[in-house]
C-alpha positions in Angstrom: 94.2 133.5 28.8 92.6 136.3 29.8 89.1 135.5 32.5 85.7 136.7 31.9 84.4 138.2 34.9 81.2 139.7 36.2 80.3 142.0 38.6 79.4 139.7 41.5 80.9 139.6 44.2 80.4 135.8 46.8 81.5 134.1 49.8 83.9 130.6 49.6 83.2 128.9 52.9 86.3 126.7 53.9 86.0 123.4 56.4 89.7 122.9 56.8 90.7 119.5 59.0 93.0 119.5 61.6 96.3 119.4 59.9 97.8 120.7 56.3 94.8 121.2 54.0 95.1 122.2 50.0 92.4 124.8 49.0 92.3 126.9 46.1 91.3 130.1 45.9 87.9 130.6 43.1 87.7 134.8 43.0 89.6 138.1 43.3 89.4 138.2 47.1 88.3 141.6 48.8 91.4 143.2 50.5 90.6 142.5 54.0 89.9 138.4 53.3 93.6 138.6 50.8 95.0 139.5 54.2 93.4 137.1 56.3 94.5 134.2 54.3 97.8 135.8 53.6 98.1 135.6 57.6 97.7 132.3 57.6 101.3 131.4 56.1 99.8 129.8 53.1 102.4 127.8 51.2 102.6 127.3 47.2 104.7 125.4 44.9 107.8 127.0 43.4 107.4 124.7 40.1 110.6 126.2 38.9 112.8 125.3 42.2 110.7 122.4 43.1 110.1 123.0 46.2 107.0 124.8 48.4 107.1 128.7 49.7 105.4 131.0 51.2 102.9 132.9 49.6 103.1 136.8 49.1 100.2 136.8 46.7 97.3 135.1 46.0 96.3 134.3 42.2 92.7 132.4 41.8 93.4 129.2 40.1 96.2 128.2 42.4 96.5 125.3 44.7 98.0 126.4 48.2 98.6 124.2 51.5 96.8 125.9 55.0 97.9 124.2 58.4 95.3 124.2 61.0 96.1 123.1 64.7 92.2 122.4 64.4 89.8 121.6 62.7 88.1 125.0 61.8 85.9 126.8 59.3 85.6 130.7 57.8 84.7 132.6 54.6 86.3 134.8 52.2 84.6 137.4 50.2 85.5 138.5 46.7 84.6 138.4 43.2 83.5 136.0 41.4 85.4 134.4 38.3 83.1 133.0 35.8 85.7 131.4 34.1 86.1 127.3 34.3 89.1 127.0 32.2 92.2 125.7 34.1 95.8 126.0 32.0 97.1 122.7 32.9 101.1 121.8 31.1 101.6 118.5 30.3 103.1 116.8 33.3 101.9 117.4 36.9 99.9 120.9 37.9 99.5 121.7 41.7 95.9 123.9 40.7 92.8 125.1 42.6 89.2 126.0 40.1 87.9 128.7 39.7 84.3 126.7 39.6 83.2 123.2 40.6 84.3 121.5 37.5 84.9 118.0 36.2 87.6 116.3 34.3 87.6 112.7 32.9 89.5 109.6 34.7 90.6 108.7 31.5 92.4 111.6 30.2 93.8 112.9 33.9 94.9 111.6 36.6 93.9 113.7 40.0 94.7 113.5 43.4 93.2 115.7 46.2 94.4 115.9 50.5 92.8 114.1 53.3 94.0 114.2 56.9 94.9 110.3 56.4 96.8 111.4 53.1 96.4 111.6 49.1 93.6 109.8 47.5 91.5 110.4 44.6 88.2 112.9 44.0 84.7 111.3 44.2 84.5 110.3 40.5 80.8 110.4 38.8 80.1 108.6 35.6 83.6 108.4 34.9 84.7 112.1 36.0 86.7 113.6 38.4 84.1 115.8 40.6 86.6 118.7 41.7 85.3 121.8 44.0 86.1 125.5 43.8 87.6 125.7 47.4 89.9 123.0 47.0 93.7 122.7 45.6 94.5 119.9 43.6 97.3 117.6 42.0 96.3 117.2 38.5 98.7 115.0 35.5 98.1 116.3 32.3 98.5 114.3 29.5 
């Protein structure tokens, strides 16, 4: 599916915790903040191998883990993607949006990372709440 994007260009700020984080990535990043995050060692899930690797390229819409020694915070620039469609396959999607979205609790069953492990999204009138900046594990009916 192809996205619809304007001409604006944003900032994602990221508050990673101290430890393995799961962000997503919500615009075409600008080529200096592609190779910041790129230098971090970012890891994504080979769905085909089933197992994690390290990322060469990063494609908005995408979940990806970040290890921080520390508990740290910084922004990347890029354009914005006005799209809030995800592609989820039936069965278990590691994804980041592309906007804040939502998703019902009883049609999907989402879990996000916190430093003391897996637990689910703040849920609001019986829907997931899921941010731009952050990766997600998302079963798909």
């Amino acid at each position: 599916m192809q996205s619809i994007r304007a001409a604006l260009c944003g900032t994602a700020i990221y508050d990673l915790y101290a430890g393995w984080n799961m962000i997503g990535v919500p615009m075409e990043l600008t080529p200096p903040s592609k190779a910041y995050l790129l230098g971090k060692n970012l890891l994504c899930l080979d769905a085909l191998n089933g197992c994690y690797e390290q990322v060469t390229n990063i494609v908005p819409g995408k979940a990806y883990w970040i290890f921080s020694e520390v508990a740290d915070t910084f922004d990347l620039d890029g354009m914005i993607i006005q799209d809030a469609t995800m592609n989820l396959e039936t069965g278990w999607n590691f994804v980041g949006p592309t906007v804040d979205t939502t998703l019902s609790v009883d049609e999907y069953v989402v879990w996000e990372w916190k430093p003391e492990g897996y637990r689910l999204p703040e849920v609001v009138n019986g829907q997931y709440q899921l941010l731009a900046t952050k990766g997600y594990w998302i079963l798909a009916p």
